[in-house]
C-alpha positions as CSV (number, residue, x, y, z in Angstrom):
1,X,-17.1,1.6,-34.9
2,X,-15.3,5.0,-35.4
3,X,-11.9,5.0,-34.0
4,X,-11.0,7.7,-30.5
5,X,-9.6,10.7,-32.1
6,X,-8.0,12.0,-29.1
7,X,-6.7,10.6,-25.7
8,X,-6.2,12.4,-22.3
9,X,-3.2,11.7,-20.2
10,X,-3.3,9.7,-16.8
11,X,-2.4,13.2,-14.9
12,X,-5.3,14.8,-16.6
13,X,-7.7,12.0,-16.2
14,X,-7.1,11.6,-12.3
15,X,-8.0,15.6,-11.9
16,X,-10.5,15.2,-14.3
17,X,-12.6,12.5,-12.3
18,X,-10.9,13.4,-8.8
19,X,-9.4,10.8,-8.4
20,X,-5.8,10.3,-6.4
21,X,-2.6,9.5,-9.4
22,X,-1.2,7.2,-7.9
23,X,-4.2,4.9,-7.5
24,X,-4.8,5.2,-11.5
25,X,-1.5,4.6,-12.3
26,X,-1.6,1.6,-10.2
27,X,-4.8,0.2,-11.7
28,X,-3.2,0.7,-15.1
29,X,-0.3,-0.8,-14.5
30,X,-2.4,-4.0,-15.1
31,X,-4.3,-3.5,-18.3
32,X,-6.9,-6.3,-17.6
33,X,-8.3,-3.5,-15.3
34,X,-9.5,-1.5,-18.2
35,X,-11.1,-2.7,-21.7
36,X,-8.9,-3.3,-24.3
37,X,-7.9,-0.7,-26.8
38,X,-8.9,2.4,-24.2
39,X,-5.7,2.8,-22.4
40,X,-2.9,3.7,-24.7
41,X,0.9,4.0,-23.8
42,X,3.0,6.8,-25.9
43,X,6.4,7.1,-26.1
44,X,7.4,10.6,-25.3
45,X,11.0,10.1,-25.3
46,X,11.1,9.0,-21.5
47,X,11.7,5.0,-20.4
48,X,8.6,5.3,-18.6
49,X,6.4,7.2,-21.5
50,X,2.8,8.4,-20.8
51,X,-0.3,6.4,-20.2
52,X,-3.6,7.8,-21.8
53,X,-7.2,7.0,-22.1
54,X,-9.8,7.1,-24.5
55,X,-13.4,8.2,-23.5
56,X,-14.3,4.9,-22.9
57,X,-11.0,4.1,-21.4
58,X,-12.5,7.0,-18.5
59,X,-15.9,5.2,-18.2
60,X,-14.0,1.6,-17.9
61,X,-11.4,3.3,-15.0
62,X,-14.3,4.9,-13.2
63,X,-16.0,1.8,-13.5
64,X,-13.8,-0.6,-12.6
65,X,-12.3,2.2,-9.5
66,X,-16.5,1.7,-8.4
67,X,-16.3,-1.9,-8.6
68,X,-13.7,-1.9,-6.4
69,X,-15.1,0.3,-4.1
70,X,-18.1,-2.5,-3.2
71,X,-15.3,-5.3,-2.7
72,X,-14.8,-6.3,0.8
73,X,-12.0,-4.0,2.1
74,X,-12.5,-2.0,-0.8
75,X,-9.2,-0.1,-2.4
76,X,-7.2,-0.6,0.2
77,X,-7.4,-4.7,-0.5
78,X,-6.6,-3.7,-4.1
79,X,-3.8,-1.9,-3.1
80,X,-2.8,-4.7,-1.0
81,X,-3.4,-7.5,-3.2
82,X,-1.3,-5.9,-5.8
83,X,1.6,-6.0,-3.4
84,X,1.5,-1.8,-3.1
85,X,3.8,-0.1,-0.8
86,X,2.5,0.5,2.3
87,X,3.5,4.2,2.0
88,X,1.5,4.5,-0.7
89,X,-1.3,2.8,0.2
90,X,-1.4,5.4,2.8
91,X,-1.6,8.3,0.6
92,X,-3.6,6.6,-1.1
93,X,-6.2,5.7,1.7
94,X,-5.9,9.2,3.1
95,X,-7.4,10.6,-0.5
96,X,-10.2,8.3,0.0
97,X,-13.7,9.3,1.2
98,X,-14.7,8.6,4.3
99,X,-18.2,6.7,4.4
């Protein structure tokens, strides 16, 4: 299997699917949430560095952000069950779609 030659950064990736930031940074700040090997950190010279994804790493996040969206109470349970803040949960709920 050829190795990804490029990654895209979390910022890019969350305009590039429309999704909100903050909900993508909080799914990969637990990397079972995406296959391994597709979400890479790189140290840019910050503490915090920058998260990227490979191609795949996109299709795992948009599938795993679709799963979630079938679960009973949907993203905001995930938000809740990994102890959010309920200020962020908001602006993260408010970014949702309505159904």
């Amino acid at each position: 299997m050829a190795r990804p030659t490029h990654v895209y950064t979390i910022e890019y990736v969350a305009t590039l699917i429309g999704e909100n930031l903050e909900l993508l940074q909080e799914v990969a700040s637990n990397s079972d949430n995406i296959d391994y090997g597709e979400m890479i950190h790189a140290y840019d010279g910050t503490e915090e560095g920058i998260t990227t994804f490979t191609d795949r790493g996109i299709e795992s996040l948009q599938g795993f952000l679709a799963d979630v969206r079938t679960w009973e109470g949907g993203v905001r349970q995930f938000l809740v069950d990994s102890q959010c803040d309920p200020e962020m949960i908001e602006r993260i709920m408010a970014d949702e779609p309505k159904s």
